[in-house]
C-alpha positions as CSV (number, residue, x, y, z in Angstrom):
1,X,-69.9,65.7,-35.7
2,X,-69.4,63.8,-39.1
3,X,-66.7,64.8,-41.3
4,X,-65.6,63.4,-44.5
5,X,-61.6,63.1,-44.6
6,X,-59.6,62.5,-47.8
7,X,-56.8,59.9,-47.3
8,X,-54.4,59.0,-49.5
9,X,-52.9,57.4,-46.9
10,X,-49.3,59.7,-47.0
11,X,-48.0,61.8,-44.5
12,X,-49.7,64.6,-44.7
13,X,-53.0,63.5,-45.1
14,X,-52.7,60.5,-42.4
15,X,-51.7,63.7,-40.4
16,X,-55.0,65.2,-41.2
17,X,-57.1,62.9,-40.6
18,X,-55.2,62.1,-36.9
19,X,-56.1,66.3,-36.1
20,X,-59.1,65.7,-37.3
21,X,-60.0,62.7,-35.0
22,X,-58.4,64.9,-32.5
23,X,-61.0,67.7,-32.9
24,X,-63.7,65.3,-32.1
25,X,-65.4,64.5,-35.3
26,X,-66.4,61.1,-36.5
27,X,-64.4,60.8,-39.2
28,X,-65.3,59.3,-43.0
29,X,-62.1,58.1,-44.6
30,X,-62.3,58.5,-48.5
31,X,-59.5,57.5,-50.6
32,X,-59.3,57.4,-54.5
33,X,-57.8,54.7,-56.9
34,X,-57.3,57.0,-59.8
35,X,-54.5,55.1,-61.6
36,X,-51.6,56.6,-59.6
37,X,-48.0,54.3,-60.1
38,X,-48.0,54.5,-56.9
39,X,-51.0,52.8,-55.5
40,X,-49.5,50.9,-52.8
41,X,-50.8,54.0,-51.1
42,X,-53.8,52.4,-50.9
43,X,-53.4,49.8,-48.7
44,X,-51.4,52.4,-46.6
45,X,-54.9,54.5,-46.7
46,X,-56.3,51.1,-44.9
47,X,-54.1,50.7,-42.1
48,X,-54.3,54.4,-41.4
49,X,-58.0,54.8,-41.2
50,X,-58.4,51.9,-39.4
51,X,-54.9,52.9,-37.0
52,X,-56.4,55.9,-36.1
53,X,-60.5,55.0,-35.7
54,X,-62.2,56.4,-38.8
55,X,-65.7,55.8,-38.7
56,X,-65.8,54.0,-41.9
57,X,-63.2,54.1,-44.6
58,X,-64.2,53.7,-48.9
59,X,-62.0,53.5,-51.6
60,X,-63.6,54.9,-55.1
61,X,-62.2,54.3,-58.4
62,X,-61.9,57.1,-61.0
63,X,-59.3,56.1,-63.7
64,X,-57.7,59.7,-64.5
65,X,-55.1,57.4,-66.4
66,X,-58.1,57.7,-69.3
67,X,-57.2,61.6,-69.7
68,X,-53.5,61.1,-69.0
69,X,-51.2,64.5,-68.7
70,X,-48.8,63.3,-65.3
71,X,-45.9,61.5,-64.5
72,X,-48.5,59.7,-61.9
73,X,-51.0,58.4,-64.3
74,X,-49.0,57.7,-67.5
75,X,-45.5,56.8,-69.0
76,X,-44.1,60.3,-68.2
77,X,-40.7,59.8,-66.0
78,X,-41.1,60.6,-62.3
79,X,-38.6,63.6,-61.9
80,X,-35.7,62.6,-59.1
81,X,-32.9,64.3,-57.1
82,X,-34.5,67.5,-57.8
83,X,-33.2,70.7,-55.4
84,X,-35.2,72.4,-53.1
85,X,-35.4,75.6,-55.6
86,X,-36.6,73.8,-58.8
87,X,-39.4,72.2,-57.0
88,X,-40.7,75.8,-56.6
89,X,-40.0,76.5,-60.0
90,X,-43.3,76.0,-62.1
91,X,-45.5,73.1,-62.0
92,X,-44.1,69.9,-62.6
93,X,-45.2,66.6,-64.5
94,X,-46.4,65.1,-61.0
95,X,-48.8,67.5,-61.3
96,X,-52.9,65.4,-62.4
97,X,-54.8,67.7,-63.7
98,X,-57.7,68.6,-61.7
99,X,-57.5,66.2,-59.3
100,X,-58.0,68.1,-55.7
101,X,-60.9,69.8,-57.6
102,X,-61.9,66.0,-58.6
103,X,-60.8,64.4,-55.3
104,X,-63.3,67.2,-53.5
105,X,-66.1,66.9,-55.5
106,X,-66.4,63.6,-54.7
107,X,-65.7,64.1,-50.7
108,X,-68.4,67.0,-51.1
109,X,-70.8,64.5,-52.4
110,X,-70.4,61.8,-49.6
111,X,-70.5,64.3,-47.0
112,X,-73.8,65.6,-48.4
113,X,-75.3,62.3,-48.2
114,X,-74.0,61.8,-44.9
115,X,-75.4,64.8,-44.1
116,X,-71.7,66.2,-43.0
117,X,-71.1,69.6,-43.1
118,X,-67.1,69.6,-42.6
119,X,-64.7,68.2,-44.9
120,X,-60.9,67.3,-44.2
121,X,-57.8,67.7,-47.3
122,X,-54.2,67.5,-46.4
123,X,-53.1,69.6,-48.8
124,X,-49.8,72.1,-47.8
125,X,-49.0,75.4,-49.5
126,X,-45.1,75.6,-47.9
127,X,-43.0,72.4,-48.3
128,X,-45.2,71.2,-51.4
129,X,-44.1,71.0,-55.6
130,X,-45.8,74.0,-57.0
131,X,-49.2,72.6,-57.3
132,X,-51.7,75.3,-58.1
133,X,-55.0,73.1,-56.4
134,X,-53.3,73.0,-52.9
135,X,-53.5,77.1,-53.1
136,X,-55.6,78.5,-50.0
137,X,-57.5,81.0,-53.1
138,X,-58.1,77.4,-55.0
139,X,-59.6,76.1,-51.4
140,X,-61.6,78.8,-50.7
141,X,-63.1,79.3,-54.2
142,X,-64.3,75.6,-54.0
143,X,-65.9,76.0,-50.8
144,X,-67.7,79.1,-51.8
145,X,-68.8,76.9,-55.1
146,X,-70.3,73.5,-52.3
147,X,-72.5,75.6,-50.7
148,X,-73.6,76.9,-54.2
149,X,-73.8,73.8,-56.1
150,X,-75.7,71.5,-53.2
151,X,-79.1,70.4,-52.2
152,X,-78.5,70.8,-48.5
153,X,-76.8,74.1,-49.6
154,X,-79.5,76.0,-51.5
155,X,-82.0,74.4,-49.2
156,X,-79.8,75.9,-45.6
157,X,-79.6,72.4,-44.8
158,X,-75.6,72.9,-43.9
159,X,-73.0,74.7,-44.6
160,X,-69.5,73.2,-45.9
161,X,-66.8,73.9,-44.3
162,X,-63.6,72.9,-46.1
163,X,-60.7,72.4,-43.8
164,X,-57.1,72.2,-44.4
165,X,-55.4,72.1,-41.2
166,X,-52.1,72.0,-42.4
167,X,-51.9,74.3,-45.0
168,X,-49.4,77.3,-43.7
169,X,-47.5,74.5,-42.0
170,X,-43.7,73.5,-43.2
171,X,-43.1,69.6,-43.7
172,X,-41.1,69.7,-40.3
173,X,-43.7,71.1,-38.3
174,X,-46.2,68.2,-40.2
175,X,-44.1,65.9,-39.1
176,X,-44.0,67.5,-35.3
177,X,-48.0,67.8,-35.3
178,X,-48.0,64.0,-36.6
179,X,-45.9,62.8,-33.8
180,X,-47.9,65.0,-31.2
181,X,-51.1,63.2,-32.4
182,X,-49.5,60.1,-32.2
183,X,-49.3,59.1,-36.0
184,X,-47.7,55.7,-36.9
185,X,-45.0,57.0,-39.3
186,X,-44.6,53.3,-40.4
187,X,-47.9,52.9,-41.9
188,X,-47.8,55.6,-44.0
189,X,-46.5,55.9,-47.8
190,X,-45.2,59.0,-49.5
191,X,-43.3,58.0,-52.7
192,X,-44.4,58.6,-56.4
193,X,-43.0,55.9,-57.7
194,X,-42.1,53.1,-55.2
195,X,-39.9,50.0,-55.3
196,X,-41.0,46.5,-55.2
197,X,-42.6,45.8,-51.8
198,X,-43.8,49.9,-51.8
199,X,-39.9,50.8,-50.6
200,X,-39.8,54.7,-51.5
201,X,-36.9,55.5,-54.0
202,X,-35.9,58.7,-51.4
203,X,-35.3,60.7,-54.6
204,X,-38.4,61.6,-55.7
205,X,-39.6,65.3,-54.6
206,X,-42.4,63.5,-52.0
207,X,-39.6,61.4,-50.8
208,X,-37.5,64.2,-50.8
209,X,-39.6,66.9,-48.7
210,X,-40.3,63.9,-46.2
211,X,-36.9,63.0,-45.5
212,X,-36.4,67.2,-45.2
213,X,-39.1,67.4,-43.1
214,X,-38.0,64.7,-41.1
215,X,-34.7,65.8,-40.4
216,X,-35.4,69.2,-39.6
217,X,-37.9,68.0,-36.9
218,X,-35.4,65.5,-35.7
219,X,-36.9,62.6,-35.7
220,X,-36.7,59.3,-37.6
221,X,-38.8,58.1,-40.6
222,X,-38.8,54.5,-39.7
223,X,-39.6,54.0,-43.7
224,X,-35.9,52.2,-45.2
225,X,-34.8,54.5,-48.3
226,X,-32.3,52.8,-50.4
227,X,-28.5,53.8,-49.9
228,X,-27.7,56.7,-51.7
């Protein structure tokens, strides 16, 4: 079975990917260079898909920097040290417009030329900052629309299946699956805005919600944070 996985090459998604790999399928690694700050990510994306045996592994490049409107594509600060309650509070500037309906569109299209019926998104509706495309309704509204808006759709060719095998899951019990399915915590990247070298600042919400999930799993992030 061929499945197209999307890798950003952080935690959660390396995660997917590793269950999906798991499951049996031959796995297509896509990964996007949109103009994130934080594209170290990247080369992190690399080492995963090739760590864990994806079938093949593309990076595309769609500069969402063009239409601006987040803290990851533009000039806008990345918000740090915020608590657990504000980051459930609205939807913050980390926020890209569109890009998990961007990001799938593009997996949908690979996969249909692959001939793949099943595609693979990390995205978590628990530990997560409020963002309204990693909502199961948004999930299940786009996979209802790619068996709609498809040649192998309209023609009964295949049926998409989106899967998002973490969504319902807390970051600690992420971090549990990862370790179960043998993830190299080391090659992964998580921070919005990263240090020279790709160190994580730690404050950030991605950084903070790792080291939160990390904790309450009790284990170590082998990742160095700097000293608070």
């Amino acid at each position: 079975m061929k499945a197209v996985c999307l890798l950003s090459g952080g935690l959660d998604s390396s995660t997917c990917l590793a269950y999906a790999r798991r499951e049996g399928f031959a796995c297509y690694a896509l990964s996007i260079d949109y103009g994130q700050r934080h594209r170290v990510e990247l080369e992190s994306a690399a080492k995963v898909a090739h760590s864990l045996g994806a079938t093949g592994h593309r990076i595309l490049h769609v500069d969402l920097r063009l239409i601006g409107g987040s803290a990851l594509t533009g000039e806008i600060a990345v918000p740090r040290h915020r608590a657990a309650e504000e980051m459930t509070r609205g939807i913050p500037v980390t926020y890209v417009p569109a890009r998990n309906t961007v990001f799938l569109a593009l997996a949908l299209a690979w996969a249909e030329v692959l001939e793949a019926a099943d595609i693979f998104l990390g995205v978590n509706a628990i530990d997560y900052s409020g963002y309204p495309d990693c909502r199961p309704e948004f999930i299940e509204a786009f996979e209802r629309m790619a068996n709609l808006a498809t040649k192998a759709g309209v023609e009964g060719k295949l049926r998409t299946r989106i899967h998002t095998p973490l969504l319902h899951l807390s970051k600690a019990e992420i971090v549990k699956l990862a370790a179960e399915l043998g993830l190299d915590f080391s090659l992964t990247s998580s921070c919005y805005d990263p240090g020279a070298g790709g160190r994580p600042c730690g404050a950030c919400d991605s950084c903070l919600l790792r080291r939160k999930g990390f904790a309450e799993a009790n284990l170590i992030d082998p990742l160095e944070y700097p000293a608070p």
